[in-house]
C-alpha atoms as a printed R data frame, in Angstrom:
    type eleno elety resid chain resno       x       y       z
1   ATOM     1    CA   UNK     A     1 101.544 216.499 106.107
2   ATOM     2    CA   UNK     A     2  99.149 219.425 107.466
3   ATOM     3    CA   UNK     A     3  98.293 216.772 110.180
4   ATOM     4    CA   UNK     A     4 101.828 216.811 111.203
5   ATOM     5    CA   UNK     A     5 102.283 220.525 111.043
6   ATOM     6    CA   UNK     A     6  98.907 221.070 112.924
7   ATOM     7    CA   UNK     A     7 100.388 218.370 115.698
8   ATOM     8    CA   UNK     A     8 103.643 220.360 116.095
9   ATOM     9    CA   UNK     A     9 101.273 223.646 116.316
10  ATOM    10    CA   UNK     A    10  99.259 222.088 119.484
11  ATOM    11    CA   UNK     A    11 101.989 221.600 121.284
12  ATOM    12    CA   UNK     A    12 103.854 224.827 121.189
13  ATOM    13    CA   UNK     A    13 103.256 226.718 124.128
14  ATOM    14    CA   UNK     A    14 100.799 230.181 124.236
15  ATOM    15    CA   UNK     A    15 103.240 232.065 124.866
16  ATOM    16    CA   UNK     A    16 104.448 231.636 121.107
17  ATOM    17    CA   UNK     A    17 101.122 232.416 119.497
18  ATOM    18    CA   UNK     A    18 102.612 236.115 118.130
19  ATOM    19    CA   UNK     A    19 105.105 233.864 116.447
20  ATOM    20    CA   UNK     A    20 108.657 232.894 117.266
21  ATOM    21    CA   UNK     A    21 110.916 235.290 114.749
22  ATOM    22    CA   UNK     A    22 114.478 234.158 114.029
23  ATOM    23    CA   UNK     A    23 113.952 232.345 117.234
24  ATOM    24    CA   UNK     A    24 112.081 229.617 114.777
25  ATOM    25    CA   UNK     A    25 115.552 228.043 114.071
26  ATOM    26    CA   UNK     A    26 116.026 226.601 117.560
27  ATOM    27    CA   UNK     A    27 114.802 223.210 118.285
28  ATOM    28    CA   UNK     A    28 111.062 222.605 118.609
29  ATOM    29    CA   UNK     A    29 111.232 221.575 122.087
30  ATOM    30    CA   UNK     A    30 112.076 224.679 123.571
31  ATOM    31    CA   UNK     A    31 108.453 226.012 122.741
32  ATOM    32    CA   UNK     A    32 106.629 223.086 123.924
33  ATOM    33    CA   UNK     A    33 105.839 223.473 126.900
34  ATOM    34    CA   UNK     A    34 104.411 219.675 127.814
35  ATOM    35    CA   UNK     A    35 108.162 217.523 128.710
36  ATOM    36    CA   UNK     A    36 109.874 219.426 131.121
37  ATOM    37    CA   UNK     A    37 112.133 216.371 130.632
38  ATOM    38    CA   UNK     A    38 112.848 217.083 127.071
39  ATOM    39    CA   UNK     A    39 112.678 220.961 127.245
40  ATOM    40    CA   UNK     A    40 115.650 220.354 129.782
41  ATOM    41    CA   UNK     A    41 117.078 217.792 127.972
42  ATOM    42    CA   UNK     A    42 117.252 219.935 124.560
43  ATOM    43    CA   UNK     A    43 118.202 223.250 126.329
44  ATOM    44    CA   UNK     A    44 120.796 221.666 127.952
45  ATOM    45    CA   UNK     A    45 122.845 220.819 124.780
46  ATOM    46    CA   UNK     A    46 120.873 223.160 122.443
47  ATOM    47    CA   UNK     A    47 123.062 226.110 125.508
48  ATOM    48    CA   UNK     A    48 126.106 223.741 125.900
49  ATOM    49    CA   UNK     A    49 127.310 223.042 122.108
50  ATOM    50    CA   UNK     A    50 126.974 226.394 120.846
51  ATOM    51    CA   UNK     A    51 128.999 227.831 124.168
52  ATOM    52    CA   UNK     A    52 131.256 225.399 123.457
53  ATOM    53    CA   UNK     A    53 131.130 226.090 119.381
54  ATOM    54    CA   UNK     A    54 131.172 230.105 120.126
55  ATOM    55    CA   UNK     A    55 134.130 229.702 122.584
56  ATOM    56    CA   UNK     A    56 136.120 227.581 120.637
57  ATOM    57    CA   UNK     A    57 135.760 230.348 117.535
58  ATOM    58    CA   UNK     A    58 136.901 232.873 120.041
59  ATOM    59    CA   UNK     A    59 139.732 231.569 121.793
60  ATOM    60    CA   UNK     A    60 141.014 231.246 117.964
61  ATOM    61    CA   UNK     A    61 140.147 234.539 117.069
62  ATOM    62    CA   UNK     A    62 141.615 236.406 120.037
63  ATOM    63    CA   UNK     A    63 143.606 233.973 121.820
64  ATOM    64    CA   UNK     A    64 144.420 235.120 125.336
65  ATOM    65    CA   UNK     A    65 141.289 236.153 126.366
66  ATOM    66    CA   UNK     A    66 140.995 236.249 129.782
67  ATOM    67    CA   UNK     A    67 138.364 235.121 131.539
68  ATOM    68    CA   UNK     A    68 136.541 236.400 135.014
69  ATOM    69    CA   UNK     A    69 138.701 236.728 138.011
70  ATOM    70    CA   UNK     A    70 136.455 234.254 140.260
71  ATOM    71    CA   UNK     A    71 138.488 235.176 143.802
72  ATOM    72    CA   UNK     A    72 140.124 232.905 146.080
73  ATOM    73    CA   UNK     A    73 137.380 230.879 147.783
74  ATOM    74    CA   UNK     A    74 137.801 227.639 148.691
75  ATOM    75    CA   UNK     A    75 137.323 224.623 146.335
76  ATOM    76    CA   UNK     A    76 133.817 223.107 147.752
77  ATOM    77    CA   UNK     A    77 132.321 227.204 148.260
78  ATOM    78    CA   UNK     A    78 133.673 228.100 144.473
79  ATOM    79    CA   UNK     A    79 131.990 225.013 142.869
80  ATOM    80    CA   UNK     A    80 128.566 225.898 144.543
81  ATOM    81    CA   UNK     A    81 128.920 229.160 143.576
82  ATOM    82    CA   UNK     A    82 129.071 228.547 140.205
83  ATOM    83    CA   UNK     A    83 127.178 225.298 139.600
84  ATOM    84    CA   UNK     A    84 124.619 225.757 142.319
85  ATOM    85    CA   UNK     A    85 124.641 229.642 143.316
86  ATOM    86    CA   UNK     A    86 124.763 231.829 139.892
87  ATOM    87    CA   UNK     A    87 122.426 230.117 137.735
88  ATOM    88    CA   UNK     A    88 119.748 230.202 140.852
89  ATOM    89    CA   UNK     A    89 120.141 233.942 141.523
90  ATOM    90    CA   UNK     A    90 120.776 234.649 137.712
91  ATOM    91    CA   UNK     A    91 117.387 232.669 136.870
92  ATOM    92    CA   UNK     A    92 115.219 234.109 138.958
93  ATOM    93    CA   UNK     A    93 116.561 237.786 137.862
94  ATOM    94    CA   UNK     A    94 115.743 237.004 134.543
95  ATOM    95    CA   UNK     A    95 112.562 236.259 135.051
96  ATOM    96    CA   UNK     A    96 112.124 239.739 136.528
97  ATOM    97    CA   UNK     A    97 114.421 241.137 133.447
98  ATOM    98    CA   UNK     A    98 112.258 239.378 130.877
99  ATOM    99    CA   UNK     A    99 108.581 240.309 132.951
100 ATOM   100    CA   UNK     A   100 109.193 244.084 132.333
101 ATOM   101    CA   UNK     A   101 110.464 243.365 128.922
102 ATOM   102    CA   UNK     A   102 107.193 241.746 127.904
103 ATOM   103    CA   UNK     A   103 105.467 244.777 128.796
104 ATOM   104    CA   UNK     A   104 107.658 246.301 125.539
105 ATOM   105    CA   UNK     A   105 108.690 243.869 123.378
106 ATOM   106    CA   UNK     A   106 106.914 240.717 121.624
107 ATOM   107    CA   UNK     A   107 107.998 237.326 122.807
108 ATOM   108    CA   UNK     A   108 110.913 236.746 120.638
109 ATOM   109    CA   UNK     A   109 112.020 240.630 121.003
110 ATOM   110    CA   UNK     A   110 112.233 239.506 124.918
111 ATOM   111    CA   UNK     A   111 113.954 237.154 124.612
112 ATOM   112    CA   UNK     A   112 116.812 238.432 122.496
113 ATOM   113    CA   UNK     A   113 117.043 241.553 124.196
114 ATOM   114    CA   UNK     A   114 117.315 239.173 127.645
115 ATOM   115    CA   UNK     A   115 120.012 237.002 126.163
116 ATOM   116    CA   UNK     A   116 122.145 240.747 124.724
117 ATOM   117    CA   UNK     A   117 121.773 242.298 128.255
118 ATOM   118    CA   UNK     A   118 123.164 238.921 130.230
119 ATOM   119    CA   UNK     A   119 125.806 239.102 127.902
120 ATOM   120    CA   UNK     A   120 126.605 242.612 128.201
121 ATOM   121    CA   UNK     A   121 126.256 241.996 132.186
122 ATOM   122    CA   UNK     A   122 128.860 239.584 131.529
123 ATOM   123    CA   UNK     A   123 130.933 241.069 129.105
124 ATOM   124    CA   UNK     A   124 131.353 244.020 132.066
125 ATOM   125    CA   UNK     A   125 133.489 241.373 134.067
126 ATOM   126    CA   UNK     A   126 135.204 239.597 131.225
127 ATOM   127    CA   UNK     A   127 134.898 240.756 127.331
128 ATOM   128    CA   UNK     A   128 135.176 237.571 125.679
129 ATOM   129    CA   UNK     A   129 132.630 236.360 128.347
130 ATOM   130    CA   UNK     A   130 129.978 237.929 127.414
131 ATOM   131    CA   UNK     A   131 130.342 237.239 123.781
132 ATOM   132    CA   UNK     A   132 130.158 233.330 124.623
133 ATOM   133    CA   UNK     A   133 127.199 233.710 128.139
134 ATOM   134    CA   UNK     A   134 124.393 235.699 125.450
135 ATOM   135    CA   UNK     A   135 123.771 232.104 123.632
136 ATOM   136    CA   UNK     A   136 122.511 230.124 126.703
137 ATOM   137    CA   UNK     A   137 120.793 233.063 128.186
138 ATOM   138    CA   UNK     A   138 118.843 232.894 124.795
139 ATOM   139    CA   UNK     A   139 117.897 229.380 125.282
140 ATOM   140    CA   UNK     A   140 117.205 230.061 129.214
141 ATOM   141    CA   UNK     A   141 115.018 232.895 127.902
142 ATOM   142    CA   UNK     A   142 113.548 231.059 125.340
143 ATOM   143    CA   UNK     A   143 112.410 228.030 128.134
144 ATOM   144    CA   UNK     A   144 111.564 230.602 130.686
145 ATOM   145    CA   UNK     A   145 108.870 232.222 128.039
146 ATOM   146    CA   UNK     A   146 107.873 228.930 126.921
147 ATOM   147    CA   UNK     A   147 106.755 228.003 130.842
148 ATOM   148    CA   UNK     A   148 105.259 230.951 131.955
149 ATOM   149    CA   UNK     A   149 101.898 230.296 130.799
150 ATOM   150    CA   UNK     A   150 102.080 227.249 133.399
151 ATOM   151    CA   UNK     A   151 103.535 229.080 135.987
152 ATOM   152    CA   UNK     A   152 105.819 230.945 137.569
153 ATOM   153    CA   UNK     A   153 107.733 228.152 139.375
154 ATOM   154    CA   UNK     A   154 108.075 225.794 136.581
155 ATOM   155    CA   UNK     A   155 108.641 228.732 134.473
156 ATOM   156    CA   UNK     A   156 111.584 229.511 136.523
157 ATOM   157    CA   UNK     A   157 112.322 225.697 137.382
158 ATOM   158    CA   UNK     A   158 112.883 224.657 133.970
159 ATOM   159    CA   UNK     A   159 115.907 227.392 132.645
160 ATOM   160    CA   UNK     A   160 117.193 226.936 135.844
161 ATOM   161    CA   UNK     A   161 118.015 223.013 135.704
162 ATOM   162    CA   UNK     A   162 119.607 223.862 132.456
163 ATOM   163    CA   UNK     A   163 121.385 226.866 133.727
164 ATOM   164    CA   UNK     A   164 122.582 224.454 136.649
165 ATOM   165    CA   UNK     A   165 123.714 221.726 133.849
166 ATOM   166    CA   UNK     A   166 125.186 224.168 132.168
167 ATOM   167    CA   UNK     A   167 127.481 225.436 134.735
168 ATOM   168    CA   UNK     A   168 128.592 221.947 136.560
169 ATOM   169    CA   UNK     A   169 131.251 221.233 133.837
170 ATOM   170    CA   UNK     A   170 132.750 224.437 134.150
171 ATOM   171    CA   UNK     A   171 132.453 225.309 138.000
172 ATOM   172    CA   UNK     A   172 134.171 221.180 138.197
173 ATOM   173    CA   UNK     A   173 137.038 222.293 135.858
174 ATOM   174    CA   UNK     A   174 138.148 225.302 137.265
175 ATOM   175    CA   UNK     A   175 138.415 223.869 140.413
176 ATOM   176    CA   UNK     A   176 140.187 220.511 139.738
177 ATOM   177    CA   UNK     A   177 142.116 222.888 137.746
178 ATOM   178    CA   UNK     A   178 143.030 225.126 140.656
């Protein structure tokens, strides 16, 4: 059993070595840092079920709520805004976000301040929003600390395919719904 435990240890990134707070409950892959594969993988519906799970609770606790008024772009420029666009420019601003909030705050502190102040961000253009956006942005934060010890890039690279993932299913909904 210790050999087990000891075999999970090794493979946790560096950037965990302070320890990983309430942030222990998410899935080990997200602080390994040796499958960007699986880190993807297990971001991707670690981010997706509980958005879907958190909006589902609050479109039945405050039905009605609206949602962000996206403009009136055309189809093909709206999609790539939101699948393609967003989750590139919002990725690599996190990485500055959570850079100067490592200079304050422990590793799991970092990350759950990131994920509040995304939401709030997004909460300023929709309420309900920003209740439902602070869960992936912990998991994008989470992968993004995970990775930096490699590197900037993959740091970066990794959240951001999940942030991309995340975002195709809506960004293809609301405009075949348009």
């Amino acid at each position: 059993m210790m050999d087990m435990l000891r075999g999970v240890e090794a493979d946790r990134s560096p950037a965990w070595r302070a320890g990983r707070g309430p942030l222990r409950l998410l899935p080990a892959p997200l602080f390994e840092d040796r499958r960007a594969w699986l880190a993807i993988l297990t971001g991707w519906v670690v981010a997706l079920g509980g958005s879907v799970l958190i909006g589902f609770v609050l479109t039945h606790l405050a039905p009605g709520g609206a949602g962000p008024e996206l403009g009136a772009a055309p189809p093909l420029v709206l999609w790539a805004m939101i699948a393609l666009f967003s989750p590139i420019t919002e990725t690599l601003l996190m990485a500055g976000v959570l850079g100067i909030l490592r200079r304050f705050l422990g590793p799991w502190q970092a990350v759950i301040a990131s994920a509040l102040i995304w939401g709030a961000l997004h909460s300023s253009l929709a309420p309900l929003w920003g209740a439902v956006i602070w869960w992936p942005f912990l998991i994008f934060s989470t992968l993004y600390t995970t990775w930096r010890p490699r590197g900037f890039w993959i740091a970066v690279g990794v959240p951001m395919a999940v942030h991309v993932l995340q975002n195709i299913a809506p960004a293809t909904m609301i405009v075949l719904g348009r």
